[in-house]
N, C-alpha and C positions, 0 to 999 in steps of 0.2 A: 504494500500500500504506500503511496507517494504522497508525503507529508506535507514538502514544500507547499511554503507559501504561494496563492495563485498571481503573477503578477499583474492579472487585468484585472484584478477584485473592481468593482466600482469604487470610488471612493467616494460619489455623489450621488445621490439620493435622486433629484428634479436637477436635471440640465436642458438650458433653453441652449437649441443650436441656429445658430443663424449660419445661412448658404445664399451665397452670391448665386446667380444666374452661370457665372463661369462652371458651377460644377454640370450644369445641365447637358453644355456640349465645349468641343473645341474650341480653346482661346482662338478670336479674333475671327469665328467662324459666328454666324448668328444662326438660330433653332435649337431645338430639341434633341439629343443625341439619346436614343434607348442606354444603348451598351453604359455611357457615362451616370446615367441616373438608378441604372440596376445595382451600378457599383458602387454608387451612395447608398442605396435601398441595401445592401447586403451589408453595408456596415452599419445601418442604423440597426437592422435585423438583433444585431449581435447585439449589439447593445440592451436594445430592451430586450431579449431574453435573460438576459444576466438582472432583470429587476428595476433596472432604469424607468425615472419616468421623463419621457423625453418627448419638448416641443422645439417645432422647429418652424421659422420664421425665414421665408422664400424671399429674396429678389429675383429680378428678371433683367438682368444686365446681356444673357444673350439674345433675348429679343429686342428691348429698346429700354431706352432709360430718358425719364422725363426733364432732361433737361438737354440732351438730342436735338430740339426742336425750338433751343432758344436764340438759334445767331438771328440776324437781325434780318429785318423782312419777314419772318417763318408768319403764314397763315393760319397757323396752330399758336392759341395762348400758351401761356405757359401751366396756366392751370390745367388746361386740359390734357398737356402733355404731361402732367403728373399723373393726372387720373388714367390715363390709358398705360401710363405704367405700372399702376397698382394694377390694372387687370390683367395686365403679362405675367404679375406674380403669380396671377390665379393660373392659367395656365401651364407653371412651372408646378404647381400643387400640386393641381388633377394628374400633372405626369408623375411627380412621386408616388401622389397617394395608388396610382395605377403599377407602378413599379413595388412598393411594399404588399400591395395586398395579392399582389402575380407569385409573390414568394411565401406567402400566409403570414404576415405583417397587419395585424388590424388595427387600420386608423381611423383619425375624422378628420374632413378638412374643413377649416374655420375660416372665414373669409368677415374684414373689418366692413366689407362694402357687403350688403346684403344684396344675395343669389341663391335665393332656398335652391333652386331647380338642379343646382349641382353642389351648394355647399350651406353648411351649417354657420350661423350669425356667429359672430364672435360673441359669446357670453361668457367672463370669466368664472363665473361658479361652474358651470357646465364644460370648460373646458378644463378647469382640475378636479371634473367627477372623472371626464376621462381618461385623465392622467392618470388617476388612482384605479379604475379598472383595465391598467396594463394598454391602453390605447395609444398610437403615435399621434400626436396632435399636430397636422399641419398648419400651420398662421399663413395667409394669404392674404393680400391686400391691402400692406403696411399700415397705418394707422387709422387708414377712410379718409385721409388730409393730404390735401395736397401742400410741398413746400419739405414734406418730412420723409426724411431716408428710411429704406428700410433697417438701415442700423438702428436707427434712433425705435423705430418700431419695436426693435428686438431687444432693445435696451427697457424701454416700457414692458416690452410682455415678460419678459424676465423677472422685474421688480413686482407688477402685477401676479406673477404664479409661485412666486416667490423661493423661485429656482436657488440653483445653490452656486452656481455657476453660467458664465456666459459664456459659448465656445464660438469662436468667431472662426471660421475656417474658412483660409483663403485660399492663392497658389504658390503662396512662401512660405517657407517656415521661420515667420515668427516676423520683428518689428527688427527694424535697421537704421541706422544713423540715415542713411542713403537709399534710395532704390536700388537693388540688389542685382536688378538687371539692366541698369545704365551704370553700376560703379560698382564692378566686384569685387573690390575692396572694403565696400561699403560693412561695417561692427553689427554685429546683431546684437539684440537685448538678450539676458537670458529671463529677468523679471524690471519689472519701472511700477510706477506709481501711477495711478489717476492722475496728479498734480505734474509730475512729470509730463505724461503724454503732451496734457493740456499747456504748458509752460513751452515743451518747446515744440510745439505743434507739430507733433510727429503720426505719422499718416496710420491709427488703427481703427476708429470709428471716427466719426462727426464731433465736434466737442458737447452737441448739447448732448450723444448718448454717452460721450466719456461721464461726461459732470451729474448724470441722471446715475452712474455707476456708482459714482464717486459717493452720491448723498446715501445712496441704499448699500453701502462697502462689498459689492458687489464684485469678486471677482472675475477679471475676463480673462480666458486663453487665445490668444493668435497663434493657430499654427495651420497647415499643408493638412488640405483632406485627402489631396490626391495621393497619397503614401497609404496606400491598402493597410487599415489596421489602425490609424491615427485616432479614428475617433473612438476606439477604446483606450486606445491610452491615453487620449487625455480625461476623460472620463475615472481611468486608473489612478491619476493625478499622475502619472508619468511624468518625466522632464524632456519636456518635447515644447517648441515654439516657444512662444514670450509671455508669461504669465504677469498681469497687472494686477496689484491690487490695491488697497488704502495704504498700507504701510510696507 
């Protein structure tokens, strides 16, 4: 019988995952890639079988992002090019929520902009009943406002489900003095502060979800989803990507 200790134990109870639009398909490609979103769907798998309660909070950066539409002359407001991006997030949903439940993954997808015909209202009682009976809860729809990221969204529903952790999964691993792919020389953090981020405006969320973090001591992790297995370890508390927290 094998003693050792497990090293992906959970170490977090409720983790709110926020997913850029890039996991959906190829950087710099725009649509829906299956193979890319099975591959997220198979790591969320893992995770909530091990007990996780986990919500995850969509952008839609590979279909359009509502500020796309703001050079000058555009016949599109800007307000409306946010709203039409909040409904790309839906569409990034429905492709998860079709990718976990292809693997026996049972979710709900919650949408801030109401769409009974394909998704359930964002109500938070109701989306930590479902938390609590083992369901993946996708957030769709950033906050229903336009002007506001979907970070900041995730940074809200985080504090709101009262998560334990924010996983912010990009296509780096982790925060860097420099963009890492214009200066590869550029330091990576291995941990910073709230205060820090915000002080020397270093590129991991929006400041208003840094500072939405900061007031609820909300830890985030920035790291690489694309690394098969990441999202349980950071879930494991592994030492993987840039962990921020209050102190």
């Amino acid at each position: 019988m094998d003693d050792s200790p497990d090293p992906l134990k959970p170490k977090f109870k409720r983790v709110l995952l926020k997913l850029s639009g890039e996991g959906f398909g190829p950087p710099g490609k725009s649509g829906i890639n299956i193979d890319d979103t099975l591959q997220i769907a198979r790591q969320i798998k893992k995770v909530q079988e091990r007990g996780v309660q986990l919500a995850v909070v969509i952008g839609a950066g590979n279909l359009l992002r509502g500020d796309q539409f703001s050079a000058g002359g555009s016949v599109i407001k800007k307000t409306t090019a946010h709203y039409m991006g909040m409904l790309a997030t839906v569409l990034n949903g429905l492709a998860l929520q079709s990718a976990l439940e292809s693997i026996g993954c049972e979710t709900r997808l919650m949408t801030a902009m109401r769409m009974e015909t394909v998704a359930e209202p964002y109500i938070h009682r109701r989306a930590i009943r479902h938390l609590e009976k083992a369901r993946v809860v996708i957030l769709a729809g950033g906050t229903g406002n336009p002007f506001v990221t979907t970070d900041t969204a995730a940074a809200l529903r985080a504090c709101e489900l009262e998560a334990n952790i924010l996983l912010k999964a990009t296509k780096v691993d982790g925060v860097y003095t420099e963009d890492p792919e214009i200066n590869p020389h550029a330091q990576k953090y291995q941990k910073l502060t709230h205060a820090q981020v915000i002080r020397d405006n270093l590129r991991v969320m929006d400041a208003a979800a840094i500072d939405m973090c900061r007031s609820a001591k909300l830890p985030i992790l920035v790291f690489n989803f694309n690394k098969e297995g990441n999202i349980e370890r950071a879930i494991a508390g592994q030492t993987i990507g840039t962990l921020v927290e209050t102190n």
